[in-house]
N, C-alpha and C positions, 0 to 999 in steps of 0.2 A: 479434553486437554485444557488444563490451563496455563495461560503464559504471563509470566512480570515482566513488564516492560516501561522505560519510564514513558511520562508524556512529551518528553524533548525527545527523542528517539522516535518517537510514532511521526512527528513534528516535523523531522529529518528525512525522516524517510517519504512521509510524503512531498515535500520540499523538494526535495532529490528527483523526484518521476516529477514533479510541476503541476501535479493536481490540485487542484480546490477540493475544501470541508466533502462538499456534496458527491462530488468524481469519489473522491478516497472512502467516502461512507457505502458509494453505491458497492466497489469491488469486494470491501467487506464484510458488505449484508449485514452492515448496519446501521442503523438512524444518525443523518449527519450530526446532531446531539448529541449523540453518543463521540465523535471524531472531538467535537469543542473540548467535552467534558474532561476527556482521555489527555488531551494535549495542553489544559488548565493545571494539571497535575505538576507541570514543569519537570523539577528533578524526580520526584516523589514516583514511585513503581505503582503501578494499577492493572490490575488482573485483568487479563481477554481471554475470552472460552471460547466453545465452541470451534468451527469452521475459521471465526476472524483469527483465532490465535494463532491457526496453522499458518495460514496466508503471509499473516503483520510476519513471523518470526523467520518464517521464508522467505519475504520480501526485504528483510532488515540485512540478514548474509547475502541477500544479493548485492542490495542496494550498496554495501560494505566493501564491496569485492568488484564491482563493475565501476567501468570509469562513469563519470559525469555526465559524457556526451552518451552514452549507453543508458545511461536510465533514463534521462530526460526524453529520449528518442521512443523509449518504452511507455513511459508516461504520456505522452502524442498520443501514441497510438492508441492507446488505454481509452484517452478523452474522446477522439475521433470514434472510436469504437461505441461511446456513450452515447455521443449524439447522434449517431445515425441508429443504431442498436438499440440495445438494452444493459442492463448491467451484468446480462452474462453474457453478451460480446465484449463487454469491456474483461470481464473474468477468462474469456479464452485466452485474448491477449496475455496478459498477464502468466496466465498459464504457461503459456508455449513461451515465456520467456523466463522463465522460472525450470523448466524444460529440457530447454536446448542448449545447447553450450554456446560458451562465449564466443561474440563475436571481434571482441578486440584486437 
């Protein structure tokens, strides 16, 4: 699967959960390089494949549709999840919040 998305969008959306380059690169399996490069893009649309694409374009209608205090809250947990964890404790999170319904 590929997805267009611009690099202000990926930008946003990370912003929104409160992750850092390296947090947002571990959930998306992929190299925080790849997070800079993506988000240099600015306005401009830049292809994501694989696994990140599904994630980024699930994470973007979330992020769109949850309130503020709800992603940031998810984004915690995401990190906390990193640093005690791995980056697929930080991806169950995300998962189950991706998941379950809203808690608004």
């Amino acid at each position: 699967m590929k997805f267009n998305v611009s690099g202000s969008q990926i930008r946003a959306v990370r912003g929104a959960l409160g992750l850092d380059g390296a947090q947002f690169a571990a959930v998306l399996a992929v190299h925080p390089g790849t997070i800079r490069r993506w988000e240099a893009h600015h306005d401009q649309l830049v292809a994501v494949d694989g696994v990140a694409a599904e994630i980024l374009e699930r994470l973007i209608e979330e992020v769109e549709s949850a309130s503020e205090q709800r992603a940031r809250r998810v984004g915690e947990e995401i990190a906390r999840a990193l640093l005690v964890g791995t980056a697929a404790a930080g991806l169950f999170v995300l998962l189950k919040w991706l998941l379950d319904a809203p808690e608004d």
